[in-house]
C-alpha positions as CSV (number, residue, x, y, z in Angstrom):
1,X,-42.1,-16.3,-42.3
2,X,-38.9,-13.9,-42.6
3,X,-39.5,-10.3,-43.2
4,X,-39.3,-8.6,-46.3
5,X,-36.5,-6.4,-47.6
6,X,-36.5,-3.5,-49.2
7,X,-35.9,-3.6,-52.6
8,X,-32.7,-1.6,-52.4
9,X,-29.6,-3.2,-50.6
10,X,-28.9,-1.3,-47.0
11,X,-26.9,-2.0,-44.4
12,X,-27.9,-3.7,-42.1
13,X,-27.1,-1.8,-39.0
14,X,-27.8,2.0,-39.6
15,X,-25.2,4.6,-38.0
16,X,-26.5,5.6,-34.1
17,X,-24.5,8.8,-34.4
18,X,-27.1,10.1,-37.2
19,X,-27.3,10.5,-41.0
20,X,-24.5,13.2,-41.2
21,X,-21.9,11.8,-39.5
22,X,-20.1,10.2,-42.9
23,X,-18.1,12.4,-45.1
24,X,-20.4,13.9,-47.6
25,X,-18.8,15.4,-50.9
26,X,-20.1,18.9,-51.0
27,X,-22.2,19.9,-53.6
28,X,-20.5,23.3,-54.4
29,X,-17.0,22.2,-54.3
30,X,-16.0,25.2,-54.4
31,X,-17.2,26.5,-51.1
32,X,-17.7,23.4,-49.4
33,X,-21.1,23.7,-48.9
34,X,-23.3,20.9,-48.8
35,X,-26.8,21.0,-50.5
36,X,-28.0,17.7,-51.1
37,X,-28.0,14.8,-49.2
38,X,-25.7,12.0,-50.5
39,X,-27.3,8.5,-51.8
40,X,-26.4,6.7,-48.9
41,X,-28.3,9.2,-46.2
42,X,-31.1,8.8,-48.3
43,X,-31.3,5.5,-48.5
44,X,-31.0,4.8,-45.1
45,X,-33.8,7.3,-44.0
46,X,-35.7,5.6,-46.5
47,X,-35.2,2.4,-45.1
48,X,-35.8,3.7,-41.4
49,X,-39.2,5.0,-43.1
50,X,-40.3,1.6,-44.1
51,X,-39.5,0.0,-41.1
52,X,-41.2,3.0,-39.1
53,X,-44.2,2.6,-41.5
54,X,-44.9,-1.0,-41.3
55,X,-42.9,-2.9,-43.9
56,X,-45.4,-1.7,-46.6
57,X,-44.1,-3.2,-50.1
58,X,-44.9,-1.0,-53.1
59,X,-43.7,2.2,-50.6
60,X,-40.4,2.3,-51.8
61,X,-40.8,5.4,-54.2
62,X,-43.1,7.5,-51.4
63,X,-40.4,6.3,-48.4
64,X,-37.4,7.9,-50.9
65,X,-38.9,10.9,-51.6
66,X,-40.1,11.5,-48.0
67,X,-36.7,10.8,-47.1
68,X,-35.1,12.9,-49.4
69,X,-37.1,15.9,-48.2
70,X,-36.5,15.2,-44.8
71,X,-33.0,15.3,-45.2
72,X,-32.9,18.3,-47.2
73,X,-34.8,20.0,-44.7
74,X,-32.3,19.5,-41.7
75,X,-29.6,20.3,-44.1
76,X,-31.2,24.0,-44.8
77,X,-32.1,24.4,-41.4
78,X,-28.5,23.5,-40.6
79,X,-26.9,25.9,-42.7
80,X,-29.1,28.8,-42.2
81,X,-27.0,32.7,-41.6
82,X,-27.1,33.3,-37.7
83,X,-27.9,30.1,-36.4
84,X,-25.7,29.2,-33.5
85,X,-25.2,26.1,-31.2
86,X,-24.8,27.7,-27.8
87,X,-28.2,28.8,-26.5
């Protein structure tokens, strides 16, 4: 039996260097900032979800919206005042 797909098209090898390595049109194009993950991150993450959660049809809408948040997330933490990469 072959595995079932999501019922969104993905590609079929996800990026190893992580969600935010693509360009991203910022949100705010007036300062650049980025506030929302784009389509693509999301549906990746939401396909990693599926996978990571056993394939589970009918999960599709929980899996987005988990993704979504996630992503979100790590985009606030990543732009919060003060926050710095050299420890």
């Amino acid at each position: 039996m072959s595995p079932v797909k999501p019922t969104t098209d993905v590609p079929q090898t996800a990026n190893k260097k992580g969600p935010f390595t693509e360009a991203v049109a910022p949100s705010n194009p007036s300062t650049g900032i980025v506030t929302q993950p784009t389509f693509e991150q999301i549906q990746m993450r939401a396909y990693h979800l599926w996978l990571q959660r056993g394939q589970i049809e009918g999960s599709e809408a929980q899996n987005w919206l988990d993704a979504e948040q996630e992503l979100i997330r790590e985009l606030n933490r990543s732009m919060k005042p003060g926050k710095s990469s050299k420890q």
